[in-house]
Residue, then its C-alpha position, 0 to 999 in steps of 0.5 A: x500500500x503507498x504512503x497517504x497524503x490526506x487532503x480536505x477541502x469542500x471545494x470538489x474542484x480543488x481537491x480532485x486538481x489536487x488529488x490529479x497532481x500528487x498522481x502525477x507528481x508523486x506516484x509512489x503516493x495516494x492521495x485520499x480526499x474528503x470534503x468534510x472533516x468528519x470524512x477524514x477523521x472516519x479515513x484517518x481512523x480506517x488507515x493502518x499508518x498516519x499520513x504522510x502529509x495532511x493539507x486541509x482548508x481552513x474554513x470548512x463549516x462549522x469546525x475548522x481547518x486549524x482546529x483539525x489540525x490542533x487535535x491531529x497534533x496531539x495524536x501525531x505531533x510530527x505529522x507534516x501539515x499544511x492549512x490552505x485559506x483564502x481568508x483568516x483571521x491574523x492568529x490563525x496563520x501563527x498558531x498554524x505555524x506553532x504546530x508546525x503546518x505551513x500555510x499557504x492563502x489561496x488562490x496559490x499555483x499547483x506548482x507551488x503547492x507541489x514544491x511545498x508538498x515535496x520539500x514537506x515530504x522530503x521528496x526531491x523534484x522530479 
């Protein structure tokens, strides 16, 4: 089974690029995408391993991103994370950074995101 990289964003468009990249970019790895953070604590409860990457939006209704990823710090503090917004308030980018989650506002360009994905993982460019 390959490695997981976990990916969360109510916008479907988004994460299916997303997921589409990773298969191009990263074919040793799978990426799982939810549209909901119960969906992913339901993946994240049915894999064998953590991930190895999490990257999630920051608003996604009535919980967010950054809470996401406080309470998956605590389970698996060294668990690469990166927290995707297009708007948040100021603290949010710090206390993501605390946790040790890069943070990237939206809109960003894939090969950005890529880039962060591989330097996260400790993937060399293809």
């Amino acid at each position: 089974m390959k490695p997981v990289i976990l990916l969360v964003d109510d916008e479907r468009d988004l994460i299916e690029v997303l997921r589409d990249a990773i298969g191009m970019a990263l074919p040793d790895y799978e990426a799982v995408v939810t549209t909901s953070l119960d969906d992913a604590e339901a993946v994240l409860a049915s894999l064998d391993n953590d991930p190895s990457l999490v990257c999630v939006d920051h608003k996604l209704g009535e919980r967010t991103g950054l809470e996401f990823l406080e309470a998956l710090s605590l389970r698996s503090p060294g668990m690469p994370k990166i927290l995707f917004t297009g708007q948040a308030p100021p603290d949010v980018e710090a206390r993501a950074e605390a946790l040790g989650a890069r943070v990237l506002w939206k809109p960003f360009g894939l090969s950005t995101w890529i880039g962060e994905v591989r330097q996260m993982l400790g993937t060399a460019a293809a």
